[in-house]
C-alpha positions as CSV (number, residue, x, y, z in Angstrom):
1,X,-25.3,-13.9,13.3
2,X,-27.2,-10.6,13.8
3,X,-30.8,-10.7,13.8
4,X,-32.8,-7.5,12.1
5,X,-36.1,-6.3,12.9
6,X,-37.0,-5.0,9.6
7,X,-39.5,-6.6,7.7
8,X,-39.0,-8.6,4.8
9,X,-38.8,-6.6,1.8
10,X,-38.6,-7.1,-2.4
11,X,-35.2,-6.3,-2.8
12,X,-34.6,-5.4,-6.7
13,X,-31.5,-6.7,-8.1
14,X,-28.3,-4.5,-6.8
15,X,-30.2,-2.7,-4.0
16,X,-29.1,-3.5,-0.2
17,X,-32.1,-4.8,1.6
18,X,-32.6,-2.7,4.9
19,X,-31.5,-5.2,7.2
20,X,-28.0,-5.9,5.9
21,X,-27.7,-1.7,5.6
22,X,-28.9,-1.8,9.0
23,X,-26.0,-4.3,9.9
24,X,-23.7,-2.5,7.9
25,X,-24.1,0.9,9.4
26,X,-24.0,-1.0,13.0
27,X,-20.4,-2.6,12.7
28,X,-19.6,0.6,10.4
29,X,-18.9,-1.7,7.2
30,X,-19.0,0.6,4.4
31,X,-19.3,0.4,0.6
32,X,-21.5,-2.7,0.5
33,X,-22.5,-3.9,-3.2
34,X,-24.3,-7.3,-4.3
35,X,-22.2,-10.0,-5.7
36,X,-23.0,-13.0,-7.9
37,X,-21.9,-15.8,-5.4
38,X,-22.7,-19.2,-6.4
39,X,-25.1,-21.3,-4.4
40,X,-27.7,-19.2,-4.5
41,X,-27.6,-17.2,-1.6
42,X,-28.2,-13.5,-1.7
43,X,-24.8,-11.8,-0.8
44,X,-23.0,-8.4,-0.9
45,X,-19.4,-7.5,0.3
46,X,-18.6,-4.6,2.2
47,X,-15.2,-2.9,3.6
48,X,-14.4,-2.6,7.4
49,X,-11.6,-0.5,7.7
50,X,-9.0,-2.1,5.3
51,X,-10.5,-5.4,5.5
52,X,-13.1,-7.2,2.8
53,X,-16.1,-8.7,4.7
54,X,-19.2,-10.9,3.5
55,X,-22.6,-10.8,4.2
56,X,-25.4,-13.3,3.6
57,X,-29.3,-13.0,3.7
58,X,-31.3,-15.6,4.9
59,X,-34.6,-16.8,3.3
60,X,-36.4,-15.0,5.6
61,X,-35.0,-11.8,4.5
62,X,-35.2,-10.7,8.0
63,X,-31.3,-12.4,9.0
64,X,-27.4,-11.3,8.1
65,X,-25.0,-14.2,8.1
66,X,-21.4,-12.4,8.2
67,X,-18.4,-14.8,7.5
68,X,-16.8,-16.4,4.3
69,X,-17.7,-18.4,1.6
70,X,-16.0,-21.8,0.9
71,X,-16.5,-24.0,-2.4
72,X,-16.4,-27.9,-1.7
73,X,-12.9,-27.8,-1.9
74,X,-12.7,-25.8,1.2
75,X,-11.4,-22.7,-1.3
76,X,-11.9,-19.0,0.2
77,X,-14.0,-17.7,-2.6
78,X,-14.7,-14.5,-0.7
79,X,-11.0,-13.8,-0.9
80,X,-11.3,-13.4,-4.7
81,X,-14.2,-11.5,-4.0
82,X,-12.1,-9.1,-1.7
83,X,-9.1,-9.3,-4.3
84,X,-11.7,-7.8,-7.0
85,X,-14.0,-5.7,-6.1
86,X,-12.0,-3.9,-2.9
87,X,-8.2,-4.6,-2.7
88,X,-7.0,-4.3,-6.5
89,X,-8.9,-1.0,-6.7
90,X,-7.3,0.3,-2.8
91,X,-4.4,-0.7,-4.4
92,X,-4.7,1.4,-7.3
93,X,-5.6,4.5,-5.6
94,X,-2.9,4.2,-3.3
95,X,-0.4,3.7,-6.2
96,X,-1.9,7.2,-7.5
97,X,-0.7,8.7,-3.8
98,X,2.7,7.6,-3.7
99,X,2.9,8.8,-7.6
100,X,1.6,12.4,-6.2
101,X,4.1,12.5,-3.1
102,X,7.5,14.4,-3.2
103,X,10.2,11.6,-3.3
104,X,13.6,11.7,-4.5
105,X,13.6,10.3,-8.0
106,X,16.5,8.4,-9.5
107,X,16.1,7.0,-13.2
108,X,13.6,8.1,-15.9
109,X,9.7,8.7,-16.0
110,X,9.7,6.8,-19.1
111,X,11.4,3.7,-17.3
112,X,8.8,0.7,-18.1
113,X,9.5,-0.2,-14.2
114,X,8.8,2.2,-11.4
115,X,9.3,1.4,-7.3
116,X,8.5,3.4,-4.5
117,X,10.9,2.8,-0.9
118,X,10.1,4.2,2.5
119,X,13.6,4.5,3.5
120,X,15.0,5.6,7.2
121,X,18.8,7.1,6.9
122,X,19.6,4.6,9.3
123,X,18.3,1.8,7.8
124,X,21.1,-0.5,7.3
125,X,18.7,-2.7,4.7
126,X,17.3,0.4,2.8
127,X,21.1,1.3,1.9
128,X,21.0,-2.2,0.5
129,X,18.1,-2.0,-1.5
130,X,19.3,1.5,-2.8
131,X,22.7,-0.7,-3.5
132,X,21.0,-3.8,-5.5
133,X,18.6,-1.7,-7.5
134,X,21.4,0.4,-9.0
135,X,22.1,-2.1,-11.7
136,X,18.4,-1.6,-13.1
137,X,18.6,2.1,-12.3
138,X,21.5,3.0,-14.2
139,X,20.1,0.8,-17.2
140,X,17.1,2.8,-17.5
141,X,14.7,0.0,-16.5
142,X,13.8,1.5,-13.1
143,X,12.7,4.3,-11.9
144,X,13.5,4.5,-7.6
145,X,11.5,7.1,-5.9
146,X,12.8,7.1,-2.1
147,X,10.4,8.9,0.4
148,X,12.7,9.5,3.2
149,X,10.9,8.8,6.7
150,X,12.5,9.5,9.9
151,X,11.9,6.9,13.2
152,X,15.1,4.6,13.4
153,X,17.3,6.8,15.6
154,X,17.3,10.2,16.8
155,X,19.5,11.5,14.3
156,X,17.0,10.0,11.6
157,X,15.0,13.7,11.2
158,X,18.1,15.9,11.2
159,X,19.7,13.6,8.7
160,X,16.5,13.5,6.7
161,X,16.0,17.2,6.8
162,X,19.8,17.6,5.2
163,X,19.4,15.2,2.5
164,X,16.1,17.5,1.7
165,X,17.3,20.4,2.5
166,X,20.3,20.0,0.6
167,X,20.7,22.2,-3.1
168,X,20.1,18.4,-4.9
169,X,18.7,16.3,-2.6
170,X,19.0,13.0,-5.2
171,X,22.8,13.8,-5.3
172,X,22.8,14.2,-0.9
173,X,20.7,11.0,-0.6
174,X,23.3,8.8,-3.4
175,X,26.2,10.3,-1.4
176,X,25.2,9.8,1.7
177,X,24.0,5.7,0.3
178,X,27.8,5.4,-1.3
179,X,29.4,7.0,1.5
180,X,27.5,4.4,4.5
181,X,25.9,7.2,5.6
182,X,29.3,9.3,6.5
183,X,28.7,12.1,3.6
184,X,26.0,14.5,4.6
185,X,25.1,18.4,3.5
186,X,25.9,20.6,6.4
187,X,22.1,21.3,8.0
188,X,22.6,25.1,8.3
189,X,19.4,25.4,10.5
190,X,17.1,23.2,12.0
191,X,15.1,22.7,9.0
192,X,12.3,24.6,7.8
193,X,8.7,23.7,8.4
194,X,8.2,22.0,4.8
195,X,10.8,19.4,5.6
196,X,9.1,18.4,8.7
197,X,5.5,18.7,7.1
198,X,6.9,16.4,4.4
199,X,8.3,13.7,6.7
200,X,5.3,13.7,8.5
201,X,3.5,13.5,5.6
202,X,5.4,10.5,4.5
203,X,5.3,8.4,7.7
204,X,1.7,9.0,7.6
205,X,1.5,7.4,4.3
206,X,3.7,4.7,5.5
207,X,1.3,3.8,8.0
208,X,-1.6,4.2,5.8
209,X,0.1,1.3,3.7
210,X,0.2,-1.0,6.4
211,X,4.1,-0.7,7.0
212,X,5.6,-0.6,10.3
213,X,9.4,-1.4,9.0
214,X,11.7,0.0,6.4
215,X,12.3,-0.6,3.9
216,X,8.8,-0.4,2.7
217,X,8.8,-1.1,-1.0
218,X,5.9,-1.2,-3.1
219,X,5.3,-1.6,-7.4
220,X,2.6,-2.7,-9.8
221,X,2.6,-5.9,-10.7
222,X,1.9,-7.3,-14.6
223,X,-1.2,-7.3,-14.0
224,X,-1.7,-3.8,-12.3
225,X,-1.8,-4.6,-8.9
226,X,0.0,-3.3,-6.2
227,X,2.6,-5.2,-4.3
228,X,4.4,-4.5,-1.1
229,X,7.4,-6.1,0.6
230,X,9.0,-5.1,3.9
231,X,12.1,-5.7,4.6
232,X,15.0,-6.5,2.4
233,X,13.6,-8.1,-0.6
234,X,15.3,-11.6,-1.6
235,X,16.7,-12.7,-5.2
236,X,13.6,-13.8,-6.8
237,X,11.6,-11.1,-5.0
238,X,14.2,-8.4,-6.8
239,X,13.5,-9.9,-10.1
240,X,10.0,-10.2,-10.0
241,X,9.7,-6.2,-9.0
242,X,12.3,-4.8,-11.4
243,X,12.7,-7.8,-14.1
244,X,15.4,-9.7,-15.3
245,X,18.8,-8.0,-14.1
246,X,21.0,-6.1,-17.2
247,X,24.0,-7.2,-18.3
């Protein structure tokens, strides 16, 4: 419990009384908005970081209560809060991101399924992922953007900068996939300074997803929210992100 100073006040409806601003700006717990809990208590939800948190006023108005909110079934109902108002929405933005970022794009815009990998060339379950979503690929149900990240082993980044570097890098990357890793453009130079922007730029967004693996494999969802699995996905978990396998 945190105690405010601040005087009571009449708090209109969707306003943030002082104290709970006051709180918020303390434990840096940002974007706070009012919600309709039931039970009657005054409460608003706020972000920390990537994480939903609930606040509560007391009576007083002069006290912030920060915790969760259980029905009498002992059900997280801030959780749906969290889901609503500040994960499906993160989500979506993010999805916008990894539709902006340069990745190497197998299978059609117009696909009604589209996935996004983090992939390391050395990552012995990425080349299997690539492997099992060929089916759904080649059918023109999928659309596989790979973002090629570079951590695994210290040939990763060399390898990474020839796929990219190479004059089709979606024909270097399936090669080098089909081959086990064994065909790879000659790499000429060390790379240019793009290449290694990108790669940063991609194992920043990798870490801005939450991933600390590969392969990192996110999609939407039927109802527009964004999913992530690390690691090799399993049976079901390959149907349920690209849909029932083609004949």
């Amino acid at each position: 419990m945190a105690t405010g100073l601040i005087p009571a006040l009449a708090i209109a409806a969707g306003d943030v009384p002082p104290v709970v601003k006051h709180f918020g700006e303390q434990q840096g717990i940002e974007n706070i908005r009012e919600i309709d809990a039931p039970g009657g208590a005054k409460s608003w939800i706020g972000q920390y970081q990537d994480m939903g948190v609930t606040l509560f006023l007391t009576p007083d108005g002069k006290h912030v209560i920060s915790g969760y909110l259980y029905d009498d079934k002992g059900k997280n109902i801030s959780e749906e809060y969290f889901q609503k108002e500040i994960y499906v929405p993160m989500g979506r933005k993010m999805w916008q991101t990894l539709n902006n970022a340069q990745a190497l794009k197998e299978g059609a815009d117009a696909a009604p399924k589209k996935v996004f990998v983090f992939a390391d060339p050395f990552c012995p379950y990425c080349k299997k992922f690539w492997s099992e979503a060929q089916p759904w690929v080649k059918a023109g149900k999928v659309q596989l953007n790979t973002l090629l990240v570079a951590f695994l082993n210290p040939k990763s980044g060399p390898n990474a900068t020839a796929i990219l570097n190479a004059a089709d890098p979606v024909t270097a990357w399936k090669e080098y996939e089909l081959s086990g890793g064994k065909t790879l453009p000659e790499l000429k130079t060390n790379g240019s300074r793009e290449t290694f922007n990108l790669l940063q730029q991609h194992q920043k967004l990798m870490d801005d997803l939450g991933a600390n693996a590969t392969p990192a494999i996110y999609y939407m969802n039927d109802k527009n929210e964004l999913q992530q699995i690390v690691g090799m996905p399993d049976q079901q978990q390959l149907l349920e992100m690209f849909g029932p396998k083609p004949e």
